[in-house]
Each structure stands twice: as C-alpha cells, then as structure tokens.
C-alpha positions in Angstrom: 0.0 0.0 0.0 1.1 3.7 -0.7 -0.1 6.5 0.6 0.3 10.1 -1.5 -0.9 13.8 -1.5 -1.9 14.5 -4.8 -3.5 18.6 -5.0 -5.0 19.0 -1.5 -6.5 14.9 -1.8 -5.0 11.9 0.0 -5.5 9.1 -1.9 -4.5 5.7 -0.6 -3.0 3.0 -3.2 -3.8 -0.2 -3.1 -3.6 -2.7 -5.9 -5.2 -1.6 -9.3 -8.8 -2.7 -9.8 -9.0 -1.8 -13.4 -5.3 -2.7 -14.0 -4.7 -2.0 -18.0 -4.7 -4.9 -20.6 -5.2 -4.9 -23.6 -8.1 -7.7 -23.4 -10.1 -5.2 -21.6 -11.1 -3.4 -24.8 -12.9 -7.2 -25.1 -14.1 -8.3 -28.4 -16.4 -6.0 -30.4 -18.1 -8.6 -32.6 -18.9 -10.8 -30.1 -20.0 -8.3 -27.6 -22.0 -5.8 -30.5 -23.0 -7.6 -33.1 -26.0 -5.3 -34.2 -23.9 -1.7 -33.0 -21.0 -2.8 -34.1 -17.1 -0.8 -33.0 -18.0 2.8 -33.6 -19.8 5.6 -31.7 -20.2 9.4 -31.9 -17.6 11.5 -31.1 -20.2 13.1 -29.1 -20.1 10.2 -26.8 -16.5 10.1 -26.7 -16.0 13.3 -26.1 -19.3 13.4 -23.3 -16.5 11.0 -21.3 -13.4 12.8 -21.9 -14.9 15.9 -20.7 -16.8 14.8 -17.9 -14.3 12.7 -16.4 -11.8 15.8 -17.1 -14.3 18.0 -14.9 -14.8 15.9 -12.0 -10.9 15.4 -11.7 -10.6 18.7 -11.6 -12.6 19.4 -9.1 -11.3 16.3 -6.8 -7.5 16.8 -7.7 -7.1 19.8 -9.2 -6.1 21.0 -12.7 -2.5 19.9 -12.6 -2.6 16.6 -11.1 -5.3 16.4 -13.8 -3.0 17.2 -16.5 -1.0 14.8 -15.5 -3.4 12.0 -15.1 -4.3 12.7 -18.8 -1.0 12.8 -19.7 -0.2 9.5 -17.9 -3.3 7.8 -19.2 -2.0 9.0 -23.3 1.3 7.6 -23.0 0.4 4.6 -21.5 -1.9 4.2 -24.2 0.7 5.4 -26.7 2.4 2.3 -25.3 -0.4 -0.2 -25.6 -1.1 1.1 -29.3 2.3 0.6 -29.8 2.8 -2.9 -28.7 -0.3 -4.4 -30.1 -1.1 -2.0 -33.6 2.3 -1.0 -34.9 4.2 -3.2 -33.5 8.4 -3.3 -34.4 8.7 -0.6 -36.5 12.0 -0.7 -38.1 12.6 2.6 -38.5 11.9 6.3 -38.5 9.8 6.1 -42.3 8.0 2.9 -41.4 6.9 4.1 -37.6 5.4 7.3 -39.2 3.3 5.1 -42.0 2.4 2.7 -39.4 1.3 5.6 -37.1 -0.5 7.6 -39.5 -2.4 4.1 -40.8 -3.1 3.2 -37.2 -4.1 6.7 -36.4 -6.4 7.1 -39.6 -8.2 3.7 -39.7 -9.4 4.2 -35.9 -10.6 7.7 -36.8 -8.0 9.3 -34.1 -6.8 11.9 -36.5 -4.5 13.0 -39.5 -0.6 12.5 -38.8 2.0 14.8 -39.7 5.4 14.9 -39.2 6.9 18.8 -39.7 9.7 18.1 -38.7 12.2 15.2 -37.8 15.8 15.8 -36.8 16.2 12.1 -35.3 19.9 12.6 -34.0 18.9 15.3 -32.1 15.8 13.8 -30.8 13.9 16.8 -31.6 10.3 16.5 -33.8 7.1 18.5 -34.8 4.2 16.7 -35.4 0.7 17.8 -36.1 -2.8 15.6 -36.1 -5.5 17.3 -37.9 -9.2 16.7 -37.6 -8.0 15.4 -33.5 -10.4 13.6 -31.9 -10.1 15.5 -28.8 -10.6 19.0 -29.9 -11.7 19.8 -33.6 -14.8 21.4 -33.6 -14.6 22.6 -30.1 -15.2 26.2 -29.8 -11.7 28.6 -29.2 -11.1 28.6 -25.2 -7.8 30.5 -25.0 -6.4 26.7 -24.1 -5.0 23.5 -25.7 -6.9 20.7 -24.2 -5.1 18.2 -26.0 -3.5 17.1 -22.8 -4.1 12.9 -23.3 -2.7 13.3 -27.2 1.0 14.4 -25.9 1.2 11.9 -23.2 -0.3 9.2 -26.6 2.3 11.0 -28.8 5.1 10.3 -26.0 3.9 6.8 -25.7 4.3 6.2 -29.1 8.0 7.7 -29.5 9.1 6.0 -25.8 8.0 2.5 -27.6 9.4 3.2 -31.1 12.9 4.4 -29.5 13.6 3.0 -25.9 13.8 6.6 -24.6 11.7 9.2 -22.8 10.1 12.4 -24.6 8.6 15.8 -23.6 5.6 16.2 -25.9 4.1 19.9 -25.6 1.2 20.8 -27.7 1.5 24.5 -29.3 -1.4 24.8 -31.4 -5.1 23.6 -30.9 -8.3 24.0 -32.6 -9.2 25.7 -29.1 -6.3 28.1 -29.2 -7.7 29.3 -32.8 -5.1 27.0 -34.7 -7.0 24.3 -37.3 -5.1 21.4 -36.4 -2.8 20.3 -33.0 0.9 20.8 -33.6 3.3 19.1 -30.9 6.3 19.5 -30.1 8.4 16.5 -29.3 12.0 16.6 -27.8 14.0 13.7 -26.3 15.0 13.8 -22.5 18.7 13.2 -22.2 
C-alpha cells in the first residue's frame, strides 16, 4: 500500500482494480454484433470531458493534467505494442502511425519536422479527436494526445520524450501541432 498527496487529496494506493490490458477493450463482434465498434464522437467526447471536470474538481487542474497525460502515453504504449508493433525505423513508424491513427478515426498525422539525431520533432494531427470542432477557449486541451504521442516515441525508440502541444483548434489554430523533444 502507498499512501500520497496529490493537490489538497489523499489518496490511498492499493492494488489496481481496473489494472490495464489490452483484453479489456474485449471483443467488439462478439459483444456488439448489431452496433458494431463505432460511436459518436459526441459520446467520446461526453467521457473525456466529464471525467476531465470531476478530476478537476477532486485533484485539481494539474494533477489532472497529469493523469491525462499519464493515461495518453500509456496508451501510446499499448497502441504501440499491439497496432504497430516493431517498426524498423523512423519512415516505417510514421506510415504505421498515421495508418493506425487514420483507420481508428483518431486523427491525421504529420510529421513537420524530424531531426532524429537530435531527438527533436514536430508533429501535427489534424481533424483530432479531442478537440476539432470545439469552440476557441484561449487553451489547448489536447493534454491525453501528448502523453499518446510520448507513448508512441518511448515505444518506437527506448527513450523518454517531452511532448508539448502548441497549437489547438481551441487556441484558434486548425489542427494540434506538438512538439516533441528527447529527455537526455
């Protein structure tokens, strides 16, 4: 058991409940034969949101960021292992990513830039599932996609990334641009 202060909340960890694996997205033809895989991004986005509000409120907006951010990469990671699999290298990861990305209606992926010795990239998703269409807040909200983004390049490469966006649909930009640099 471990016991942490996260915001102004103690929270008490004991073993995970809900501990990820990838059988827990269970089988979609078996389980909805007549809806079948899809739903709205209404729905989706009805989640997102919701659940982002009522961390807030119990954590904080920072331990929520983080939490989102936690939740992306480790999903970045799962994608990873199970969609793309070994990429072989830098041309190969970006086709399997932007396949993987565009047949599950996440969003369009770019690469603007890719200086791989230096560990620095830019990368942009257009039409994201987490904010296009949303009205302009002042705010990226695209807090889960950097933490995926990060998942992705930690799996690809064996080593750790800072993902930052710097554009969003919500800050008056028409697609999410990220900024990716390796942690030395």
């Amino acid at each position: 058991m471990r016991i942490c202060l996260i915001g102004e909340v103690l929270f008490v960890d004991n073993p995970l409940k809900y501990h990820f694996t990838w059988d827990l997205l269970g089988d979609l033809t078996k389980g909805r034969p007549n809806l079948g895989p899809l739903i709205r991004l209404e729905v989706y986005r009805l989640m997102m949101f919701t659940l982002r509000d009522t961390l807030e409120r119990e954590v904080g907006t920072g331990a929520s960021d983080r939490i989102f951010y936690h939740s992306g990469n480790l999903a970045g990671q799962e994608l990873y292992r199970h969609v793309i699999k070994d990429a072989p290298n830098l041309p190969a990861f970006v086709n399997a990513v932007q396949e993987a990305m565009k047949s599950l209606n996440i969003g369009i992926f770019r690469v603007e830039k890719a200086d791989p010795e230096k560990g620095v990239f830019v990368f942009t998703v257009s039409e994201d599932v987490d904010c296009s269409g949303l009205p302009e807040l002042g705010y990226g909200v695209c807090t889960y996609d950097e933490g995926f983004i990060s998942g992705l390049m930690e799996s690809f490469t064996g080593k750790k990334f800072r993902v930052k966006e710097v554009d969003c649909w919500c800050t008056g930009d028409r697609t999410c641009r990220f900024t990716v640099d390796r942690i030395e």
